[in-house]
C-alpha positions as CSV (number, residue, x, y, z in Angstrom):
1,X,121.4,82.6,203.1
2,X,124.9,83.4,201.2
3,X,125.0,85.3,198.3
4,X,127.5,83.4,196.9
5,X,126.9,81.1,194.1
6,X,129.0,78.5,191.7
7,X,129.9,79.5,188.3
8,X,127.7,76.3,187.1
9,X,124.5,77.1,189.0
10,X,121.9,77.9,187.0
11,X,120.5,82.0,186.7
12,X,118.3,84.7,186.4
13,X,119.3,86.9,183.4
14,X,117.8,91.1,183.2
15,X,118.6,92.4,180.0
16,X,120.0,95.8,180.6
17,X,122.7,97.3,178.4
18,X,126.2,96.6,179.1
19,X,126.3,95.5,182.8
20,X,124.8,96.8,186.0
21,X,121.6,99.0,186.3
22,X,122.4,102.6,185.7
23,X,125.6,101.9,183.9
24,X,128.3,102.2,186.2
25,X,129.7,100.4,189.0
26,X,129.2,102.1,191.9
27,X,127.9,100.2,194.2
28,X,124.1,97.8,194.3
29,X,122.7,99.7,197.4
30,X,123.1,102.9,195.6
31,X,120.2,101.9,192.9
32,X,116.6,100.3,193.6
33,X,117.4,97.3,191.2
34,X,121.3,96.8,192.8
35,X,119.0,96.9,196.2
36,X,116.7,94.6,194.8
37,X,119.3,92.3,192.9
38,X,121.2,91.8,196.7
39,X,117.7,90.6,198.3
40,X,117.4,88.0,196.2
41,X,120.8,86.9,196.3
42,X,120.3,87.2,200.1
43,X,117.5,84.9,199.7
44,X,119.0,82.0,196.8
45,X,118.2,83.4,193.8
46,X,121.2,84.6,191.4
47,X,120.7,87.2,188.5
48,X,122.7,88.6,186.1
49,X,122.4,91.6,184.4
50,X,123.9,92.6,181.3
51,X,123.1,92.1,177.3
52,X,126.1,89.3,176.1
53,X,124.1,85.7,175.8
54,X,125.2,82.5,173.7
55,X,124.6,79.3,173.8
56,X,122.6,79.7,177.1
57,X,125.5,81.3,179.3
58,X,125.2,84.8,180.2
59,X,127.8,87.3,180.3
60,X,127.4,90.2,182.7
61,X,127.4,91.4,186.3
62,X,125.7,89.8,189.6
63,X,125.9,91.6,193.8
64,X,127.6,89.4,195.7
65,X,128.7,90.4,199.2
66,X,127.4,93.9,198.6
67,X,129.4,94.4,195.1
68,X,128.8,94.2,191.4
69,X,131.0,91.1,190.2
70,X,131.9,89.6,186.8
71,X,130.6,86.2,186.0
72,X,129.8,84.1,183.3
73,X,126.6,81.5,184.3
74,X,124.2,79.3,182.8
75,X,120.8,81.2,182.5
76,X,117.2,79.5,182.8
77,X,114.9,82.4,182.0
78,X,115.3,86.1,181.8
79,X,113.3,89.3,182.5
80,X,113.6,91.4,179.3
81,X,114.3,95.4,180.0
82,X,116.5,96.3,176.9
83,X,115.8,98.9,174.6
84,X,113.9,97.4,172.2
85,X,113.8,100.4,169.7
86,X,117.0,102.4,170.9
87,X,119.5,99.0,170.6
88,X,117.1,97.5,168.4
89,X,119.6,95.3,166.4
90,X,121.4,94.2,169.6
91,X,117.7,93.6,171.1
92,X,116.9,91.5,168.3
93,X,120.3,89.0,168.6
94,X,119.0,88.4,172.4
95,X,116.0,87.3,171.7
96,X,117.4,85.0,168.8
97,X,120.4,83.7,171.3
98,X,117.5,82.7,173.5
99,X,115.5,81.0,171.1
100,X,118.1,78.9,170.1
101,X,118.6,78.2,173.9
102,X,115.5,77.5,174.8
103,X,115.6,80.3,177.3
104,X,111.9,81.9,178.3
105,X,112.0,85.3,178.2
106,X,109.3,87.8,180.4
107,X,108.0,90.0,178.3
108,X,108.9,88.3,174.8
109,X,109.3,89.7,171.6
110,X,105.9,88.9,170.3
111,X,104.6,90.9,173.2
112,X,107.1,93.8,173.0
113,X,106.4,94.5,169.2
114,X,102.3,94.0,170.0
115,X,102.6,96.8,172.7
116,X,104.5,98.8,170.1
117,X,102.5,99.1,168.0
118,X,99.4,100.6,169.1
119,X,97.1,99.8,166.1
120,X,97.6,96.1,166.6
121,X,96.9,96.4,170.3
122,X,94.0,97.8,170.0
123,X,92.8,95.1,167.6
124,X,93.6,92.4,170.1
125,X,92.0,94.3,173.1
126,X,88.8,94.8,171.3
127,X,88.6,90.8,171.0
128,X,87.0,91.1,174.7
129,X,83.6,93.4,174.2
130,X,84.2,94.5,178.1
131,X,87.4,96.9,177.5
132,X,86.2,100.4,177.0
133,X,88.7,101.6,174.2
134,X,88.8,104.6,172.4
135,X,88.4,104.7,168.5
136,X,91.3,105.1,166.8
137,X,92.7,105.2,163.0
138,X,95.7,104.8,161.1
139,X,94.2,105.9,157.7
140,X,95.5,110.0,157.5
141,X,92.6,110.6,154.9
142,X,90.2,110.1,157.0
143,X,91.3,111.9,159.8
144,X,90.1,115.6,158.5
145,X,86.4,113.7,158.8
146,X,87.0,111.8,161.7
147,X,88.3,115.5,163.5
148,X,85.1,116.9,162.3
149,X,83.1,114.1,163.7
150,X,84.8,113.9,167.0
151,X,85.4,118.0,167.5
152,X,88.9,117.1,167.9
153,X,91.6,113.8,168.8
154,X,95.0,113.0,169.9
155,X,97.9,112.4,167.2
156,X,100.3,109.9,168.2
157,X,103.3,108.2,166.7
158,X,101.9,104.6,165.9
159,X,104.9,102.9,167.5
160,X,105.9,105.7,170.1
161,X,106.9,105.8,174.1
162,X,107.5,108.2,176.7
163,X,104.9,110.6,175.2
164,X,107.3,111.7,172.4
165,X,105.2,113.1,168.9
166,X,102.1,113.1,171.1
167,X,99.6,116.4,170.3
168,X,95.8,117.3,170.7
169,X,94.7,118.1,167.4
170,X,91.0,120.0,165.9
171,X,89.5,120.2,162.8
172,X,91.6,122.4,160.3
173,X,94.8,121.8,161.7
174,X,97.9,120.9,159.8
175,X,97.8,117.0,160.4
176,X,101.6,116.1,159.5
177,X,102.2,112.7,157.7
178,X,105.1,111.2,159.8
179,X,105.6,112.2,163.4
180,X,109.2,112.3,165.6
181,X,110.0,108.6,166.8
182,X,111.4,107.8,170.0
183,X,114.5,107.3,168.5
184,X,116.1,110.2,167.7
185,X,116.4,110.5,163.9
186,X,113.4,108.7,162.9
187,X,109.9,108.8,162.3
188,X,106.6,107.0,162.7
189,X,103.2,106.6,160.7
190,X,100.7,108.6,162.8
191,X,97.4,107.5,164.1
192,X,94.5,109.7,165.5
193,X,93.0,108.7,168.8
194,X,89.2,109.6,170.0
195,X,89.8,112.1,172.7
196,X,87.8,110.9,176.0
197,X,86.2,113.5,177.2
198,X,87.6,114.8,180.6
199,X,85.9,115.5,183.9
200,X,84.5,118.9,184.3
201,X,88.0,121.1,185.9
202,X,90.1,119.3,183.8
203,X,91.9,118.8,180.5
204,X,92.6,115.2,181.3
205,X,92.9,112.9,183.7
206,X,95.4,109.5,183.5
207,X,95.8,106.8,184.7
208,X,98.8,104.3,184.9
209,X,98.6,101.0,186.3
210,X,101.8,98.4,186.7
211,X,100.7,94.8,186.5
212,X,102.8,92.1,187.5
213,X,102.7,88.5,187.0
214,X,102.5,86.2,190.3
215,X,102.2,82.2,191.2
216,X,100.8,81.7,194.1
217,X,101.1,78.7,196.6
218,X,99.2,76.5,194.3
219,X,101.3,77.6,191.6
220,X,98.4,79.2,190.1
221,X,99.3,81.8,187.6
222,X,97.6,85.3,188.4
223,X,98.2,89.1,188.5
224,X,99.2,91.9,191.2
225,X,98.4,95.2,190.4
226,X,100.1,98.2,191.8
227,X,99.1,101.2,193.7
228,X,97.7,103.1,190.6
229,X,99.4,106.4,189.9
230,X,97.2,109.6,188.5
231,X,98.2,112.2,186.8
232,X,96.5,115.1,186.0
233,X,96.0,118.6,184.3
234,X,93.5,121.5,184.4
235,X,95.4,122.9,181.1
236,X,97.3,120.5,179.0
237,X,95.4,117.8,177.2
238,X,98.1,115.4,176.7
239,X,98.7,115.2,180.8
240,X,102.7,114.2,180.8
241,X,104.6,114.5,184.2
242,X,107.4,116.5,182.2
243,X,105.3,119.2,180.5
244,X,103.7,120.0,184.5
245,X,100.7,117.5,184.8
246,X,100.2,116.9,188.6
247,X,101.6,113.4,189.8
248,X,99.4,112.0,192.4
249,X,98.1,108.6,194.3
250,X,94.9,107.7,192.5
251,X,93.6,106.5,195.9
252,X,93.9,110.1,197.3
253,X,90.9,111.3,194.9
254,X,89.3,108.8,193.4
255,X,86.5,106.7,195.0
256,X,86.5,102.6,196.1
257,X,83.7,102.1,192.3
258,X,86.3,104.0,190.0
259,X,89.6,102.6,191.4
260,X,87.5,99.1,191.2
261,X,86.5,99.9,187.6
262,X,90.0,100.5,187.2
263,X,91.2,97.3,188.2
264,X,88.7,95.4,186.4
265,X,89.7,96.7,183.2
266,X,93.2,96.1,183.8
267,X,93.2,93.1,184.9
268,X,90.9,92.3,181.3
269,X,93.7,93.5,179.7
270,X,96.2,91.5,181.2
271,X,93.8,88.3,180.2
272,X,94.0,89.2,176.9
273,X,97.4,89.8,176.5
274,X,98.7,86.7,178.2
275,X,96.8,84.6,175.9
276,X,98.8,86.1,173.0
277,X,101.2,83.3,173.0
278,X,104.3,82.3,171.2
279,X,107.1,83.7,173.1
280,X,105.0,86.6,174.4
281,X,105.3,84.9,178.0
282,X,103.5,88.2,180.1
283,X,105.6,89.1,182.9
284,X,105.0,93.0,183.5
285,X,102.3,95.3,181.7
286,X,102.0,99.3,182.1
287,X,98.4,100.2,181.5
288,X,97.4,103.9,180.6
289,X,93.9,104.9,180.9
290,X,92.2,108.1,181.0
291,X,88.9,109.1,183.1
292,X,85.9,110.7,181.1
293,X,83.0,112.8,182.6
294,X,81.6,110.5,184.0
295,X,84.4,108.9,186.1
296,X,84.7,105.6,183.6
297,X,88.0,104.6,182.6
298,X,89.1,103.8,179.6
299,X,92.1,101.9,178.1
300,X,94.3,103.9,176.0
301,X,97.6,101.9,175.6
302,X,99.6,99.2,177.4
303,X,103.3,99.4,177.7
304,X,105.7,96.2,177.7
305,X,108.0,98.5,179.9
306,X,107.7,98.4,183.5
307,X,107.6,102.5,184.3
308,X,104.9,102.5,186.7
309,X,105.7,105.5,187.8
310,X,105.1,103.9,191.8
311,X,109.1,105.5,191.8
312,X,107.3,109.2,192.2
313,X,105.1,107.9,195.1
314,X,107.9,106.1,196.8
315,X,110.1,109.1,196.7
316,X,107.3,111.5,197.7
317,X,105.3,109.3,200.0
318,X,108.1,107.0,201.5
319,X,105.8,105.9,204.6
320,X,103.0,104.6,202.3
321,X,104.8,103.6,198.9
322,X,108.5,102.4,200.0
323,X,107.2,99.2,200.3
324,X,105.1,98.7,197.5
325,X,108.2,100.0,195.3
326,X,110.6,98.1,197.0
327,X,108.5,94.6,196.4
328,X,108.1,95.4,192.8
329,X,111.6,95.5,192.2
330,X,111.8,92.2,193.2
331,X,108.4,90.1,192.3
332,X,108.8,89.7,188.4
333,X,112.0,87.9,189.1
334,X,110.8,85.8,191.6
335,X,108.0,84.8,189.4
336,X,110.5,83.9,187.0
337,X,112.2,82.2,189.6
338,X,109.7,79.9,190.8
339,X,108.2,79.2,187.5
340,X,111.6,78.5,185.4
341,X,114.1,77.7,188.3
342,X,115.5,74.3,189.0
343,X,112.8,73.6,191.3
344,X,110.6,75.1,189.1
345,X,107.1,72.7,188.5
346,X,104.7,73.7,185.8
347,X,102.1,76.4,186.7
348,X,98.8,74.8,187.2
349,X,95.6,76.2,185.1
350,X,93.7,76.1,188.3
């Protein structure tokens, strides 16, 4: 099929800021989404990317015949990847452009802010007795006690990302009252986190899971979820790819019961986060859970960002994970696609 498309035919919109993914030109084969972006044109379905939207038209960038072009289209839904904390006022104006449009956006604002802010999370997670969650508080007087009680905890920026702020912490320690945001600058309330006790070798063990919304033929709403990724440490607590945790396929070590325990809790996760509702339309969820002794996981945040982290495995593992990688590019936007395209018909509750 072309990958040419009228001005007045109706569009997929990515918030990303200023135009194409990665900020420059260059060309769509030289980046996973460009590559991504041309398959779907390739197979009829148009997207724009870029961060200009009023009165339902979208300003931006689209691939067609193998380069970025300019174009200004009517837009039907939209996959939301904007800095919501970095751009935060310009994040805000999208989501109010839409609103007034009508426009559905993946991964709304009333699920952004939710996943933000962990404290909340939590309290909507623990609705569903199933989800194995570790304690947490956001009251700094009571963490001296709470540190005696546990032998120790993680302190975390309450509305943090990317592991920024994030420290294991004993009983005695200097417990600051504001820790660094993700935006440069700024600070965050802390909370203290029960730290799950690790497997014997290690000083933690972590899982991340990417979920992604499907329909299937039925137009049945439902959930994929992704190779999980595991990264681990036999030294650092806090297990982060950039301080020298281990990276690896969770599949490599772990057996059939945990990676199915896994799932299960994911996937109860997603069920309670799609039922959120408002504009919180669930398209993509990054789950983080860390392994104790015994090989249970548990949930410790979910992200509204899709870093999966399936990028390292692709890279590493092309053979196995190229695939994978290559198909998640692609499936949030064709969810979008059949659920909120012109031939879109309303998802059936099964």
């Amino acid at each position: 099929m072309a990958d040419v498309f009228a001005e007045d035919e109706p569009h997929l919109m990515v918030w990303v800021p200023g135009g194409p993914p990665g900020g420059d030109r260059g060309l769509p084969r030289d980046r996973p989404m460009g590559r991504a972006a041309a398959r779907l044109a390739e197979a009829g379905v148009p997207v724009v990317f870029g961060d200009q939207l009023e009165d339902g038209t979208g300003t931006g960038v689209r691939v067609e015949s193998g380069r970025w072009v300019d174009v200004k289209v009517p837009v039907v839904a939209v996959q939301d990847r904007y800095p919501s904390q970095g751009r935060a006022a310009r994040w805000e104006a999208l989501h109010a452009a839409a609103k007034a449009a009508g426009i559905p956006v993946g991964n709304g604002r009333a699920l952004t802010l939710l996943c933000r802010d962990k404290l909340e999370c939590q309290a909507v997670l623990e609705q569903d007795p199933r989800l194995r969650l570790p304690p947490v508080s956001g009251e700094p007087a009571h963490f001296g006690a709470l540190l005696e009680r546990w032998g120790g905890g993680f302190l975390k920026p309450r509305y943090g990302a990317l592991g920024v702020g994030v420290g294991r912490v004993g009983p005695g320690d200097a417990l600051p009252d504001r820790l660094p945001s993700v935006v440069d600058g700024l600070v965050d309330p802390p909370l203290l986190q029960w730290p799950v006790p690790p497997p014997s070798g290690f000083a933690g063990r972590v899982l991340r899971v990417l979920a992604q919304r499907t329909l299937d033929a039925e137009g049945t709403p439902g959930w994929h979820l992704l190779p999980p990724v595991l990264r681990d440490s036999v030294a650092d607590p806090v297990v982060n790819a950039a301080r020298g945790a281990r990276v690896i396929p969770a599949e490599d070590d772990l057996s059939e019961d945990v990676l199915g325990d896994v799932r299960a809790q994911v996937l109860r996760v997603c069920a309670r986060l799609e039922a959120v509702g408002g504009d919180a339309f669930a398209l993509e969820l990054g789950v983080d859970l860390a392994l104790d002794a015994d090989q249970q996981p548990w949930v410790l945040e979910v992200n509204s960002r899709s870093r999966g982290r399936l990028g390292v495995l692709a890279r590493r593992w092309p053979d196995r994970f190229e695939a994978a990688h290559r198909a998640a590019m692609v499936r949030p936007l064709h969810t979008l696609w059949r659920w909120h395209g012109p031939d879109a018909t309303p998802p059936s509750t099964g």
